[in-house]
C-alpha positions, 0 to 999 in steps of 0.5 A: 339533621333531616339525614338523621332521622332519615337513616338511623331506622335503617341502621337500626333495623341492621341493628336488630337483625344482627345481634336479635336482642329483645331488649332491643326492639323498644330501644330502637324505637324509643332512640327513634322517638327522641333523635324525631322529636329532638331534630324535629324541634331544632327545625322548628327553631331553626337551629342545626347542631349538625350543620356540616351534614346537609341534606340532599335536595330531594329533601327539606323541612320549610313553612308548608311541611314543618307543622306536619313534622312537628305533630308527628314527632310529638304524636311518635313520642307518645305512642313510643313511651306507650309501646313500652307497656303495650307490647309486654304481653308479646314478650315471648314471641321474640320474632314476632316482635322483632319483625313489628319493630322493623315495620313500625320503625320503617313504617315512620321512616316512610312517613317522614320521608313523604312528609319532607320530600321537595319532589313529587314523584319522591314523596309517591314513593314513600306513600307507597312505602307506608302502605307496605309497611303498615300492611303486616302492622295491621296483619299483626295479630293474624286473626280472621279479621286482621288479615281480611283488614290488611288485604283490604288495605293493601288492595283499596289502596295499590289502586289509590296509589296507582291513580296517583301515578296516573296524575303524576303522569298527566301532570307532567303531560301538563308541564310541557318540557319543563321535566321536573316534579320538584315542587319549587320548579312546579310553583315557580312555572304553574301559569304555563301548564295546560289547564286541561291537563292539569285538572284531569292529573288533580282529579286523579291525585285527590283520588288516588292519595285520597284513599290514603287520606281517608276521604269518602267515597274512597275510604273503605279500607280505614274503617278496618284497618284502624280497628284491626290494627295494634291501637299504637299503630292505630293512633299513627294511622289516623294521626300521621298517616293521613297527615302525609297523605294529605300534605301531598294533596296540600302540594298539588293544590298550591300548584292548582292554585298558582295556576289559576284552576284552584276553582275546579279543585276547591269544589272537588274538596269541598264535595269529598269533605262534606261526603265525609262528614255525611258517611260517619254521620249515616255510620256513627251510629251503627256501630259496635265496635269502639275503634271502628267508631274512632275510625269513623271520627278520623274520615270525618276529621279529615273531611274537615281539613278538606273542607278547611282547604277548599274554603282558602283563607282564614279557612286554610288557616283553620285546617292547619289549627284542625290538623294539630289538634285532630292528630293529638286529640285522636292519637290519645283516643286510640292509644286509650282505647288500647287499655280499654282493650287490655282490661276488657279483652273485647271492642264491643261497646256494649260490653264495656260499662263502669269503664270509670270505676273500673280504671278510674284513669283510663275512664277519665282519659276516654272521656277527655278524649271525646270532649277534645274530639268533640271540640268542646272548650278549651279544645283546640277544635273548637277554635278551628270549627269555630273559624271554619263556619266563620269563614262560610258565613263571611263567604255567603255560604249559609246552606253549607254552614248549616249542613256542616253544623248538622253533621258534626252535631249529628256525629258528636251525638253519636260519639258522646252516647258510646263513651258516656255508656262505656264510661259513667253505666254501672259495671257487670259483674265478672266482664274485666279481666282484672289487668293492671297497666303500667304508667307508660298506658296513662302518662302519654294520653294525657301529656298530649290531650293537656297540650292540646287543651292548652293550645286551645287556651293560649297560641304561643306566638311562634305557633302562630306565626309557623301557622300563618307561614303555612297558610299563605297562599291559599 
């Protein structure tokens, strides 16, 4: 099954450039969507309707990638029903189009692949992969501000991923002659590597995959390219994107952790994460442009699941409860934030007010989508955060706990007062632009944020064990 999703993209971008059909474009990407979700499901049940057709061993979906899977299939189908009323308004630039299907249907290729690789040296090359893909994705609609985004996104994070390299290479040099960067040889053979060289490869990973991740102080290119981009391609930035860099930070960990340096590591994480929560606190506040905001959420969102990780334990456990409810609640914010740009025409939050008697259903959506982010009840965050400064307390880490609940109070403040003045101020005469959306704009917001209030409610058990199993060993 995992070969499915991994080679119809290619075969339907050999598709696309023979017969170059505009019907087509949504098509590929929708079939892609439904072929994802659809194995994606049958791996979490364990169930294999093509069971003569094994994948290779570089490849496989086990406890510790199978959430990260999971959320990105169900995040993919959202913004694939989304895409189909988004990109109306492209229709008659049938190049451009064709070549946006091809990035973005290789752009989720690459994160698959990054996602359910068993090598590391393999899942650096489809990271990379997602960085040129993503790159003309952001470029799309070729303005000032869009190419200067791509370029900073494709410079910031070539040196990211070539100080990843770098770490693979000293952890090899670490290994001595084992000579494989399988993740199962590395586990099974972590108390043998040099200690030395271990930590100065994690050093050099954490960085390097970091700024893909989005973590400060290496994040400068996110703020932009999350703004600048497509808002469907935005929500699979911050809701994908960073899960798989973070997942190949997750697998370096474990091996940190079998080996006795997990101390070393936890403080790097723990230092990164509350620097993340410390820049969007500083920034929050100072910006005008709503999607930058959203941006500046995801950093601290991703600082959580470092901080999540560094803690270990029922911390650990947290951060994966984080993962899933960060990557539907801002998958629905950014593709919301896409209508509100279709109506209003600007991503100045000053200029957007009377959001809710304007769009009634695009108002009410924005707003859920704070109180998810926000981790209000019933939203899934609340359990995660709630479990985090649970776990600091427990450890005797009453100033961290504190300075955590600073921050996020700080950041929700800073959120909540932009989307109450877009969405509950009286609008201006003559600012909308008078656009009539599709359902395909509303339905999949609200499908995803309803989930994500549910979990927040009642854990199915099989969710819990699945986040028990990804856990462990932490």
């Amino acid at each position: 099954m995992i070969n499915l999703i991994l080679l119809f993209p290619l075969l339907a971008c050999i598709i696309l450039f023979v017969f170059k059909k505009n019907f087509l474009n949504n098509l590929m990407i929708n079939l892609y969507a439904i072929i994802h979700f659809a194995v994606s499901l049958c791996l979490c049940l364990k169930k294999d309707f093509l069971p003569m057709w094994q994948p290779c061993k570089f490849f496989a979906a086990d406890s510790s990638n199978i959430i990260f899977l999971m959320v990105m299939s169900i995040v993919f189908l959202a913004v694939a029903i989304y895409n189909n009323g988004y990109v109306r308004a492209e229709t008659d630039v049938a190049k451009k189009l064709r070549h946006y299907t091809y990035m973005f249907l290789f752009f989720v290729f690459s994160m698959t692949g990054a996602i359910l690789s068993t090598n590391l040296g393999i899942t650096w090359v489809f990271i990379e992969g997602t960085t040129l893909a993503s790159a003309y994705l952001i470029y799309f609609h070729k303005t000032k501000h869009s190419i200067e985004a791509a370029w900073k996104y494709v410079f910031i994070c070539s040196i990211g991923i070539a100080l990843a390299f770098v770490g693979i290479i000293l952890l090899t040099v670490s290994t001595g002659n084992l000579n494989s960067l399988f993740y199962s040889d590395l586990y099974n053979n972590a108390q043998l590597f040099n200690p030395f060289w271990l930590k100065l490869s994690f050093v050099f990973i954490l960085f390097g995959i970091g700024t893909k991740m989005g973590l400060a102080p290496v994040h400068f290119w996110l703020p932009d390219a999350h703004s600048e981009a497509p808002s469907p391609i935005s929500a699979l930035l911050s809701a994908t994107l960073l899960n798989s860099a973070f997942l190949m930070i997750l697998n370096v960990f474990r091996v940190m952790v079998l080996s006795g340096c997990d101390g070393y590591a936890r403080i790097m994480l723990m230092t990164m994460g509350f620097l993340s929560l410390f820049i969007t606190a500083v920034f929050v506040y100072h910006i005008n442009n709503y999607k930058r905001m959203l941006a500046y959420s995801s950093i601290e969102n991703m600082g959580i699941l470092a901080i999540g990780t560094a803690l270990g334990g029922v911390g650990m456990l947290a951060a994966m409860i984080h993962l899933i409810g960060h990557s539907l609640i801002k998958g629905a914010f950014f593709l919301t934030s896409g209508n509100i740009l279709e109506i209003y025409g600007t991503k100045k939050i000053k200029s957007v007010t009377g959001l809710l008697k304007t769009d009634r259903k695009t108002g009410w959506l924005w707003v859920l989508s704070f109180i998810g982010i926000g981790a209000f009840p019933p939203s899934v965050l609340f359990i995660s955060e709630f479990l985090m400064i649970k776990t600091m307390f427990l450890k005797g880490h009453f100033a961290l706990s504190a300075l955590f609940l600073l921050l996020l109070t700080i950041v929700i403040y800073g959120l909540g007062k932009a989307v109450i003045r877009m969405a509950f101020s009286a609008p201006q005469e003559g600012e909308v632009k008078g656009t009539k959306l599709p359902w395909t704009m509303y339905l999949p917001q609200a499908v995803i944020l309803i989930l994500a209030f549910i979990i927040g409610i009642y854990m199915p058990q099989g969710l819990t064990t699945m986040l028990l199993a990804g856990a462990a060993g932490f």
